[in-house]
C-alpha positions, 0 to 999 in steps of 0.5 A: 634865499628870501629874507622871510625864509632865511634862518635867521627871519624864522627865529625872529618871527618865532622870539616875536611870536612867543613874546607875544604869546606869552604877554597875551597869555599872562594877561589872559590869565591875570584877567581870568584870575581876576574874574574867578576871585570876584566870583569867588568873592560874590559867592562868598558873601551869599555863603556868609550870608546864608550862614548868618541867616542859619545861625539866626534861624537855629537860635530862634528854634532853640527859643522856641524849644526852650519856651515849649519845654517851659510850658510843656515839659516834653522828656523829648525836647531836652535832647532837641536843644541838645541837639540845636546848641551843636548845631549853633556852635557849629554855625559859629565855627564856620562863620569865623573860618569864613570871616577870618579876613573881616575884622570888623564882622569877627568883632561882631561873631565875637559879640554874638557869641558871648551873647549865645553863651549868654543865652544857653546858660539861661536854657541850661538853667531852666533845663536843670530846674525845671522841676522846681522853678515856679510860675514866676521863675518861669516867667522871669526866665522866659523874660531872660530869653527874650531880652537876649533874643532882642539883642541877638537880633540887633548883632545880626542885623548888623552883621547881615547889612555889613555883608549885604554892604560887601555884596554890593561892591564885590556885585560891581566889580564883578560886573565890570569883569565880566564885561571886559572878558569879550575884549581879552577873548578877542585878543586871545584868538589872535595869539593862535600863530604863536601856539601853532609855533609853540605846537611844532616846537613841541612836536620836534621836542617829543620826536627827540624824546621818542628817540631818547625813549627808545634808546633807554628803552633797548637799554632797559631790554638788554638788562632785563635780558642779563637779569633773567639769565642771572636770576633764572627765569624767562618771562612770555606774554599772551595776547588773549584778543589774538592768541598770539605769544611772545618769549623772552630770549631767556625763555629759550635758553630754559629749554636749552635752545638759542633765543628764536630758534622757534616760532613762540607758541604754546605747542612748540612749548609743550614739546620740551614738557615731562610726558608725565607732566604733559596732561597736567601742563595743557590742563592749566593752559587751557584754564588760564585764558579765563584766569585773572591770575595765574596760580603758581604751578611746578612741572618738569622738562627734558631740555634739548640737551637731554638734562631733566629740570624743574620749572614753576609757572606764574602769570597775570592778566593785565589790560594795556593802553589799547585796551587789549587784555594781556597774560604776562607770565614768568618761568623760573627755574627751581629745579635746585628747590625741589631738590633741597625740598626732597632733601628736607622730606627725606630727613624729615622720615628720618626724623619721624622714624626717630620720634618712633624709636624715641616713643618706644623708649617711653613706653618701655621707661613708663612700662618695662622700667617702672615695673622692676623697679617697684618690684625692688622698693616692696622688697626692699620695704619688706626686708627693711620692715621684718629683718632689719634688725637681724642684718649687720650695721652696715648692711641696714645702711646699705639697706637704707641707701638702696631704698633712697636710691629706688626712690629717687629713681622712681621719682627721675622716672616720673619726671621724665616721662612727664617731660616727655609727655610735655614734648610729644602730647597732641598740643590741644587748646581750649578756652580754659579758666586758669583759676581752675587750674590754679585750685586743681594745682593746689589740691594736688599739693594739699598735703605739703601745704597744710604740713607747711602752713603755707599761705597762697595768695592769687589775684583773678586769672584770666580765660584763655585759649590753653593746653590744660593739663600742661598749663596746671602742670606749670602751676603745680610746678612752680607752687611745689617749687617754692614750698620745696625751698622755702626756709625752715621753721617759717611759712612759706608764702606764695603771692601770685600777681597778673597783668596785661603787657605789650612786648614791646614794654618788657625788655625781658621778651625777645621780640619787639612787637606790639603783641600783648601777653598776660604776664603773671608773677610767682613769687616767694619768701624763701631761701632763693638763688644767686641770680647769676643762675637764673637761666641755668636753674631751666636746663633738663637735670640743672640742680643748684642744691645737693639731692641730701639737702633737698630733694628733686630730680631737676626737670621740674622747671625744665618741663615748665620752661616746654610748657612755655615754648608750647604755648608760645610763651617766656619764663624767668627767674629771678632771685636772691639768696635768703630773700626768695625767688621770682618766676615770670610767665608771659602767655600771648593773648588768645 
């Protein structure tokens, strides 16, 4: 064997080769740097440069504007020097980015500066009192300018010659770069073995990579085949330039069949589908060739095995490397989910046939009840009005109790069919102001809050988008609440507040989000409650009270707490015994 063939030769020849590749390689890119910065630099001082003859030319027309509205008093000028003081600020700022590395023209930027603030409280003054400044303080002003104007110029003179000074070596420089490149370029041809070298190293390096890719690639196939028999479903893919199919090995065993027994094509698909399905399967095949994306359809099958199931169809349209259009699609099986979805329809009609059985139970407590019911008071007010007198004591007591007892029927009757309607009314919104409702509530307690001397205070409530006669039902509960416990022989008064919240700033709301909800506070100076019962006093029959002391039948705040739910919405409580009662409302935003 040659010594230029030998192993050993070859590896020298290739170290040789990528050392001087490399030392080329570093030197053509220190010169090339080299290069880019001085034109960088030569660019930059054209760019200062521009930018100080801008600030110059900016201040010049700020003078003249000042000078025209002096002299002129144009209602449109004062918005031009508006306008022109922005802009010479912003001169200003680009000039120190741009010269941040120059201290001694950031020396002059920095005089200019107190030289143009200088000079626009000179323009502020006269713009402020141009009304009243006479010929002479027009005369000294425009002096003012002009003596700063001249200052002015001298800075930027100098600042334009300190760059102009600049642009010359930087010129230089560049120029003697530049003529060096031919001689770099020259010596860079000749490190093209060396690339060749390094170009057959790489080819090797990628077929070892292509190997290792491939590899990974079979083993990505193998878990995508185990998470397809674990999750269910296949997935196939149509070539839409060829009309070509291809199914995963899970797509078979959908059907019931060994992966590949069949060639993959639509119509040995269709074989597998429902006969009722059938039409509906090859309609949305047809229309999915001029579909971006599939929408999800369900269809059942018989599998080979005889076995009916449920399977759901997806799919996308993408476009590969080769620029050829691709349907990729899935087939899951969920043939367990429309089972349980037939399970929850069914107890679903169960639950409709019970609100029925329930709305006629409502009819008869509003219809059947109520009339037997008033039937017993009329008697029973008539006996007690005409032969009271003539039944023994024991009897009028008994009288008596019976009476009390109709009436807190009627009342329990009332209350529950309110409820009942809080829970089974259509839920209607509407853009609703709640001060009406608030008066509409009040008006219903007219008579109990004259007799009690109440007093109700209320800031402004907002509109929003409610059910109204559930949201003046809250009202009229929470207020009769309050005036039913307030404290005997002390008027009761009722303060109503209201603000804007974030849930995520109440610790009392149960989500932490960034919704926001009116919250709006009912409060009252009267006998209040341990707060230990704060949420028991919203359970449906919850009485803290003896129905002797005071009367009610306990769903008042029960219907409030629905009211809430309705709306989307929180009620609380607080309270403390002999010091009043707080209830809390948060309704979202609308």
């Amino acid at each position: 064997m040659s010594v230029h063939k030998s192993p050993l030769f070859l590896r020298i020849v290739f170290v040789l080769a990528i050392f001087i590749m490399l030392f080329v390689s570093a030197l053509t890119y220190r010169h090339v740097e080299s290069i880019t910065k001085s034109s960088d630099m030569v660019a930059h001082s054209y760019k200062v440069t521009v930018e100080i003859e801008q600030l110059y030319t900016n201040i010049k027309d700020l003078e003249i504007e000042r000078r025209n509205f002096l002299l002129t008093n144009n209602d449109k000028l004062p918005s031009q020097i508006k306008f022109s003081k922005s802009i010479i600020k912003h001169n200003i700022k680009n000039l120190k980015e741009l010269t941040k590395d120059n201290p001694k023209q950031l020396y002059l930027i920095k005089k200019a500066e107190k030289l143009i603030t200088e000079k626009f409280k000179i323009v502020d003054y006269a713009l402020k009192n141009y009304k009243t400044l006479s010929r002479n303080n027009i005369k000294s002003n425009l002096l003012q300018g002009k003596k700063v104007m001249e200052r002015l110029s001298n800075v930027i003179n100098e600042m334009l010659l300190l760059e102009k000074k600049l642009l010359i070596v930087r010129d230089e420089k560049n120029d003697s770069l530049t003529d060096s490149t031919p001689t770099v370029i020259y010596i860079t041809l000749f490190t093209t073995i060396a690339i060749i070298s390094l170009a057959f190293v790489k080819i090797s390096r990628d077929l070892e990579e292509t190997r290792l890719n491939n590899e990974q690639l079979a083993l990505n196939n193998e878990s995508n085949n185990l998470a397809e028999q674990i999750g269910e479903y296949g997935t196939w893919f149509l070539n839409l330039e060829t009309n070509e199919y291809t199914f995963s090995e899970n797509e078979y065993r959908l059907l019931g069949v060994k992966p590949y027994s069949f060639k993959a094509s639509l119509e040995d698909f269709l074989k597998y589908i429902h006969p009722e399905d059938l039409q509906y399967v090859q309609d949305v095949s047809s229309n999915m060739v001029n579909q971006d994306k599939l929408i999800p359809f369900t269809y059942r099958i018989i599998r080979a095995d005889g076995q009916l199931r449920y399977l759901r169809g997806n799919g996308k349209t993408v476009t590969n490397k080769s620029g050829e259009k691709i349907l990729i699609g899935t087939t899951s099986d969920v043939t367990d989910e429309v089972v349980a979805n037939k399970s929850i329809e069914e107890r679903n009609i169960e639950l409709e046939a019970n609100n029925k059985e329930l709305q006629a139970f409502n009819y008869v407590a509003s219809h059947d009840l109520q009339e037997p019911l008033r039937k017993i008071q009329t008697f029973i007010s008539r006996l007690i009005d005409k032969d009271l007198n003539s039944v023994s004591e024991s009897g009028q007591q008994y009288l008596l109790k019976i009476q009390d007892s109709s009436e807190r029927m009627r009342l329990l009757i009332d209350d529950l069919l309110q409820f009942s309607r809080t829970n089974k009314s259509e839920k209607v919104f509407e853009p609703t102001c709640l001060n009406e409702l608030l008066e509409n509530a009040k008006h219903e307690l007219t008579q109990i809050i004259e007799d009690k001397n109440a007093i109700i205070t209320s800031e402004s409530l907002p509109h929003l988008n409610v059910i109204p006669f559930q949201i003046q039902q809250l009202f009229t509960n929470l207020i009769n609440n309050s005036l039913k416990y307030s404290k005997e022989n002390i008027a009761p008064i009722i303060d109503i507040k209201v603000s804007e919240v974030k849930a995520s700033d109440e610790i009392e709301i149960p989500v932490n989000d960034q919704s926001k909800y009116y919250k709006i506070i009912f409060s009252d100076n009267g006998i209040g409650f341990d707060s230990q019962y704060s949420k028991k006093i919203f359970l449906l029959f919850n009485r803290l009270h003896n129905k002797d002391e005071y009367s009610g039948t306990g769903i008042g705040l029960a219907i409030c707490k629905k009211i809430m739910d309705n709306h989307k919405g929180f009620i609380f409580a607080e309270g403390e015994q002999n010091v009043g009662a707080k209830f809390t409302i948060y309704l979202p935003f609308s």
